[in-house]
C-alpha positions as CSV (number, residue, x, y, z in Angstrom):
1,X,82.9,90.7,-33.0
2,X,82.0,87.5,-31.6
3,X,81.5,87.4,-27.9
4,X,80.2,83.9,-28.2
5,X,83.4,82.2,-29.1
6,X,84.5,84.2,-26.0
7,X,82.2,83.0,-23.9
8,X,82.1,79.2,-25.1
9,X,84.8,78.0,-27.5
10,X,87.7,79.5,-26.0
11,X,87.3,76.9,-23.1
12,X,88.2,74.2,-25.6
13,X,91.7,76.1,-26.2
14,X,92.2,76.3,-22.6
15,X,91.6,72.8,-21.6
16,X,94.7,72.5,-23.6
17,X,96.8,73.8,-21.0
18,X,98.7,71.7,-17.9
19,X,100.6,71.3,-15.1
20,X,104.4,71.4,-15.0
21,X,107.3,70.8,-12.9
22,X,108.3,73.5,-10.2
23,X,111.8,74.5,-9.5
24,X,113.3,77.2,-7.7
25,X,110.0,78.6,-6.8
26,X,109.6,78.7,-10.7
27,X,105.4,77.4,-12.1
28,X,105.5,76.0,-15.0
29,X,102.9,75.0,-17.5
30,X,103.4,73.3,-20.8
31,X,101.1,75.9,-23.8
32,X,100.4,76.2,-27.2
33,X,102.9,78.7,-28.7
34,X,101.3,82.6,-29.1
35,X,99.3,82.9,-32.2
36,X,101.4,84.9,-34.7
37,X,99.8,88.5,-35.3
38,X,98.8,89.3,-38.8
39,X,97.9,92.5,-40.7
40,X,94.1,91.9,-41.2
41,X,90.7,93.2,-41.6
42,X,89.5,94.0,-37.7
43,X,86.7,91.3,-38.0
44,X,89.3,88.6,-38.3
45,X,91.6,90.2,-35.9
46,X,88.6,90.0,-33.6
47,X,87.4,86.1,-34.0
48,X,91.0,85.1,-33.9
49,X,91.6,86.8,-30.6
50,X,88.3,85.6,-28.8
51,X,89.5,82.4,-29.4
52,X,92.0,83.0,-27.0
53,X,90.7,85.1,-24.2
54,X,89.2,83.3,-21.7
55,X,85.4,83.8,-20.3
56,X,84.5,85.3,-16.6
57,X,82.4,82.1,-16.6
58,X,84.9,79.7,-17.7
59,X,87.4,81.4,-15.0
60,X,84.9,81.0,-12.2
61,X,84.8,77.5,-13.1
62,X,88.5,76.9,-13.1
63,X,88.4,78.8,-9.3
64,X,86.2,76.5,-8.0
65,X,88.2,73.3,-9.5
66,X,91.6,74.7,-8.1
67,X,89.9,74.7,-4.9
68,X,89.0,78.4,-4.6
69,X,86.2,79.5,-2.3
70,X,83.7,82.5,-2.7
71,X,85.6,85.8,-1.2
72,X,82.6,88.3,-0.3
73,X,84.8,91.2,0.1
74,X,86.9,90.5,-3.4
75,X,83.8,91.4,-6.0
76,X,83.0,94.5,-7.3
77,X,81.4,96.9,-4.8
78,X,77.5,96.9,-6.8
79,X,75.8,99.5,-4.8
80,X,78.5,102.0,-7.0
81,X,76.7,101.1,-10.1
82,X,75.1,104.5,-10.2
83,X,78.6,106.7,-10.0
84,X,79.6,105.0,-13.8
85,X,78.4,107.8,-16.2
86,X,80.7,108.0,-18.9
87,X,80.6,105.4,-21.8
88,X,83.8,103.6,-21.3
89,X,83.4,103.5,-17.2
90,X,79.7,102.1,-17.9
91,X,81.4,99.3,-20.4
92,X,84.2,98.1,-18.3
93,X,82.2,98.0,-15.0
94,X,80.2,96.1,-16.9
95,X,82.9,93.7,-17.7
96,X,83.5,93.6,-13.9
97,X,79.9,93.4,-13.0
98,X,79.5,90.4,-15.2
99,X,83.2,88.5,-14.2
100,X,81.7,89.0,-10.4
101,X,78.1,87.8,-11.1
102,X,79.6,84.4,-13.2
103,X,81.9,84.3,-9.8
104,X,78.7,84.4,-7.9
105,X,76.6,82.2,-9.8
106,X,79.7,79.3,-10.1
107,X,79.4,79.4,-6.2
108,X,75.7,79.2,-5.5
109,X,75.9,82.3,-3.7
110,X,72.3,83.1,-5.1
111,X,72.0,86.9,-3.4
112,X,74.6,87.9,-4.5
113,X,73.8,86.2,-8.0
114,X,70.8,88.9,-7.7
115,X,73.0,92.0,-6.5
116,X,75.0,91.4,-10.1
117,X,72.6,90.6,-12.2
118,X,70.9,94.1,-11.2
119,X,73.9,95.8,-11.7
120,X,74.9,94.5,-15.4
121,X,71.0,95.4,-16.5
122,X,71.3,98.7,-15.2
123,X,74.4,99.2,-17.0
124,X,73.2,97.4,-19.9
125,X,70.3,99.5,-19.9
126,X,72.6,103.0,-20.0
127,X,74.4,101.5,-22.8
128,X,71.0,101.2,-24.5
129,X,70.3,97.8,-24.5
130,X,66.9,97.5,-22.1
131,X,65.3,94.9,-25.1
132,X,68.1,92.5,-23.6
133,X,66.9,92.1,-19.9
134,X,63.1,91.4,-21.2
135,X,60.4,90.0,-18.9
136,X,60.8,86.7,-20.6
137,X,64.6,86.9,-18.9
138,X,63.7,88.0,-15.9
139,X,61.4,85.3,-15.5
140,X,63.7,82.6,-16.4
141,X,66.3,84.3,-13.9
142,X,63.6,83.8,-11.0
143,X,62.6,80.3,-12.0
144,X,65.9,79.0,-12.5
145,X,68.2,81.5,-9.5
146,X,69.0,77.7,-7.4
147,X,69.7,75.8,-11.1
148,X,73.4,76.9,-11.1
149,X,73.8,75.0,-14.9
150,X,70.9,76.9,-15.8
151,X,71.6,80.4,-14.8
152,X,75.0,79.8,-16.4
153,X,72.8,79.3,-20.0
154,X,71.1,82.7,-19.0
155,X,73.6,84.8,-18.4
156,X,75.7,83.1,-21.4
157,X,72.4,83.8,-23.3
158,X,72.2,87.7,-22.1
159,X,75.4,89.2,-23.1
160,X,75.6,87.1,-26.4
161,X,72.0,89.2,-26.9
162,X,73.9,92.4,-25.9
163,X,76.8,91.5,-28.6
164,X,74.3,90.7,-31.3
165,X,72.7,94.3,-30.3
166,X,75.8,96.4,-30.6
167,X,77.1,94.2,-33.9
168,X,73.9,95.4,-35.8
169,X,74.2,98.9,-34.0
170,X,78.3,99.6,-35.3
171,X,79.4,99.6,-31.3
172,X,81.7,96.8,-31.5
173,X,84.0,99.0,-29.4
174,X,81.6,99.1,-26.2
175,X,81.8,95.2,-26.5
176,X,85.6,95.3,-26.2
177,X,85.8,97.5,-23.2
178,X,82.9,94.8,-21.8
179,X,85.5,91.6,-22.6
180,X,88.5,93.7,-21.1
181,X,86.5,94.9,-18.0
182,X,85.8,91.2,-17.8
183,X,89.3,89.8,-18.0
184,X,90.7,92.4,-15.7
185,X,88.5,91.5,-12.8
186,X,88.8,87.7,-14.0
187,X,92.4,87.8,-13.4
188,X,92.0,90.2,-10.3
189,X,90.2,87.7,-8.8
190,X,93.0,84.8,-9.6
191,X,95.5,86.9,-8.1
192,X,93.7,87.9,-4.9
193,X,92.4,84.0,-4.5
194,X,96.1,83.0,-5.1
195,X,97.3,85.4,-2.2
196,X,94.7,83.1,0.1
197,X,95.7,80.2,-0.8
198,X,99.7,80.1,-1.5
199,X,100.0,77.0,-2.8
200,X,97.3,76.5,-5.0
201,X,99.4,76.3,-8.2
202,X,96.4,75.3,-10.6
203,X,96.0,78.9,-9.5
204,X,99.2,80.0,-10.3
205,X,99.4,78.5,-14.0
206,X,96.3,80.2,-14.8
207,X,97.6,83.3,-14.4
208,X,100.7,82.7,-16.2
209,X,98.8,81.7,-19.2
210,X,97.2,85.2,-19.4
211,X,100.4,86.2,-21.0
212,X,98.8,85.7,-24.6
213,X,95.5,87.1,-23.4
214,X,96.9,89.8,-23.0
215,X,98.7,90.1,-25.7
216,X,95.3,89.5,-27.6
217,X,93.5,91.9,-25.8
218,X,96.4,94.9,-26.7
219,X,95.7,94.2,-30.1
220,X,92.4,94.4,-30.2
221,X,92.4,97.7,-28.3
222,X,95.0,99.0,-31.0
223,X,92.7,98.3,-33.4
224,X,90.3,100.8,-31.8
225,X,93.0,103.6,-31.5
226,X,90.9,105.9,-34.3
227,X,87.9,105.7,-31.9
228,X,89.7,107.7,-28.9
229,X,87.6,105.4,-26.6
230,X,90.1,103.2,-24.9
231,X,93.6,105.1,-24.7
232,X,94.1,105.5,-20.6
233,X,93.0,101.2,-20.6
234,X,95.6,100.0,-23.2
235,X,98.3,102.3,-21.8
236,X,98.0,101.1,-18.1
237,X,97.7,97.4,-19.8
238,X,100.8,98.0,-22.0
239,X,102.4,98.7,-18.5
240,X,100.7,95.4,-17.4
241,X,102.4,93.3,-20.4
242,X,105.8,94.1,-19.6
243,X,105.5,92.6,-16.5
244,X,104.0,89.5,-18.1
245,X,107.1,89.4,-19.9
246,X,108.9,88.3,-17.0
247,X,107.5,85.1,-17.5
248,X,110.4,83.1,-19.2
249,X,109.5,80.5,-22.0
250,X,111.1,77.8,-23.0
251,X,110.3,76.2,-25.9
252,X,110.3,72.3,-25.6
253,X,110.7,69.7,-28.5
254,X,108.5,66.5,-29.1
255,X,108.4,63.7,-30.9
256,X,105.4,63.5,-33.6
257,X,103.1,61.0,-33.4
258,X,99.6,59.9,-35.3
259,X,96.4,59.7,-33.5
260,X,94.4,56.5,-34.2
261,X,92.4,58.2,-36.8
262,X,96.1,58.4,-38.4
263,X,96.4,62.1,-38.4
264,X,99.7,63.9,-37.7
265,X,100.2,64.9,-34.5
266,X,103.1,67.8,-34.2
267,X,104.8,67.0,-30.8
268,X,106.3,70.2,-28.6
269,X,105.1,72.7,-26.3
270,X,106.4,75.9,-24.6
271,X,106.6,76.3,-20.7
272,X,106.3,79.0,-18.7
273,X,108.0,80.3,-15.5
274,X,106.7,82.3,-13.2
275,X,108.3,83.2,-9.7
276,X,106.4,84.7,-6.6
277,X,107.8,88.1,-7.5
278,X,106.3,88.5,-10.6
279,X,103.4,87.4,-9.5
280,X,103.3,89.5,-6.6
281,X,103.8,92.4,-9.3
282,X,101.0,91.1,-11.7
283,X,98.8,91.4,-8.2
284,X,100.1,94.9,-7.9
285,X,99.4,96.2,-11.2
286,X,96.2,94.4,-11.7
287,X,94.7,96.0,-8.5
288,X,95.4,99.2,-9.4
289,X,94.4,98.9,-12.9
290,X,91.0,97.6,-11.0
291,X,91.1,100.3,-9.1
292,X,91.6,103.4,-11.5
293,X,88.3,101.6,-13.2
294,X,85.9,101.2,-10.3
295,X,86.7,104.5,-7.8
């Protein structure tokens, strides 16, 4: 499982991603076409779908260019970090925990940069992982807590650690219920920020691309089925997806053209249509999946 081509590549993909027309209250955005499944070894499975999830960081970053503000009331609540005792509750607050503290840390907010950063370790150190959050870390979290490019590299830097830990420890699965916890909360936070601000449709679109990462994300938790760790999550995100499926798509032809290095270029996209209805539903369903996860 690679958590770093979560965290970093992915935003490459999504850059591919833009703006459409809007009709009938329809948002459109022109997208790649979904990846086609195939019948592989789980590793595979794995690097192909973290190519196509994108990172609590990489989210923050898009909230902040659509216009988005920092929402104290909308992160995670982190003086409940104590109640999480089971294995899976630990993981996917964690995923929350770290979607909030990127959210944070995007928006110079730097106490509560702190508040989150306390609460992953503490996590992370339940799920056995205290060698991650070091001294040396600490001290480059102190010296660098105003640098926000920096403290982006450090917490980038800490749960690729905590992969590469549970990798060589056969707990692959506690790093998916970390990357869905993540998402979740990543596209809670779209959906509450899109409430606020109505007609941010950069906003909007970025919800309606989750469609595949979803889809992804399903997969991967089927793949994990035998482990009896993640069976009430994928059910409740099953009932997510067909609401996602609302979303129409229309495939659009283009013409083919050849870069100037002469290479092929395959013209065509697919667009997306989302009305305020669905969204109002993916808002719903979200925020209660949230909720089942945090309370």
């Amino acid at each position: 499982m690679n958590i770093k081509h979560y965290i970093v590549i992915v935003t490459i993909a999504s850059s591919l991603f833009s703006c459409g027309e809007e009709a009938k209250n329809n948002i459109y955005i022109d997208s790649p076409e979904e990846p086609e499944a195939e019948i592989i070894e789980r590793a595979d499975n794995i690097k192909n779908i973290f190519f196509n999830i994108p990172s609590p960081m990489e989210t923050s970053q898009i909230l902040q260019a659509a216009g988005a503000t920092y929402e104290f009331t909308l992160p995670s609540n982190p003086s409940a970090v104590d109640d999480y005792q089971s294995i899976v509750e630990q993981s996917l607050n964690m995923g929350i925990y770290g979607a909030d503290l990127n959210y944070a840390t995007v928006f110079n907010q730097t106490t509560e940069t702190m508040l989150y950063l306390q609460c992953t370790r503490t996590l992370g150190n339940e799920l056995g992982m205290e060698q991650v959050f070091d001294e040396e870390t600490i001290d480059r979290i102190e010296w660098n807590l105003e640098l926000k490019d920096s403290m982006q590299v450090i917490i980038t830097d800490i749960f690729w650690e905590m992969n590469s830990y549970l990798e060589e420890e056969d707990r692959e699965s506690i790093s998916t219920l970390i990357i869905v916890g993540g998402w979740i909360e990543g596209v809670y936070l779209s959906t509450q920020l899109a409430r606020i601000t109505p007609n941010n449709h950069v906003l909007k679109l970025r919800i309606a691309e989750q469609k595949y990462s979803l889809t992804n994300l399903i997969g991967l938790l089927h793949s994990y089925e035998e482990d009896d760790i993640s069976q009430d999550i994928l059910e409740e995100l099953e009932e997510l997806d067909v609401i996602f499926k609302k979303i129409t798509e229309v495939k659009t032809v283009g013409e083919n053209h050849k870069d100037e290095n002469g290479v092929t270029i395959i013209g065509g996209s697919i667009k997306l249509g989302m009305n305020d209805d669905i969204l109002e539903e993916i808002t719903a369903k979200v925020t209660e999946i949230r909720t089942d996860i945090i309370n």
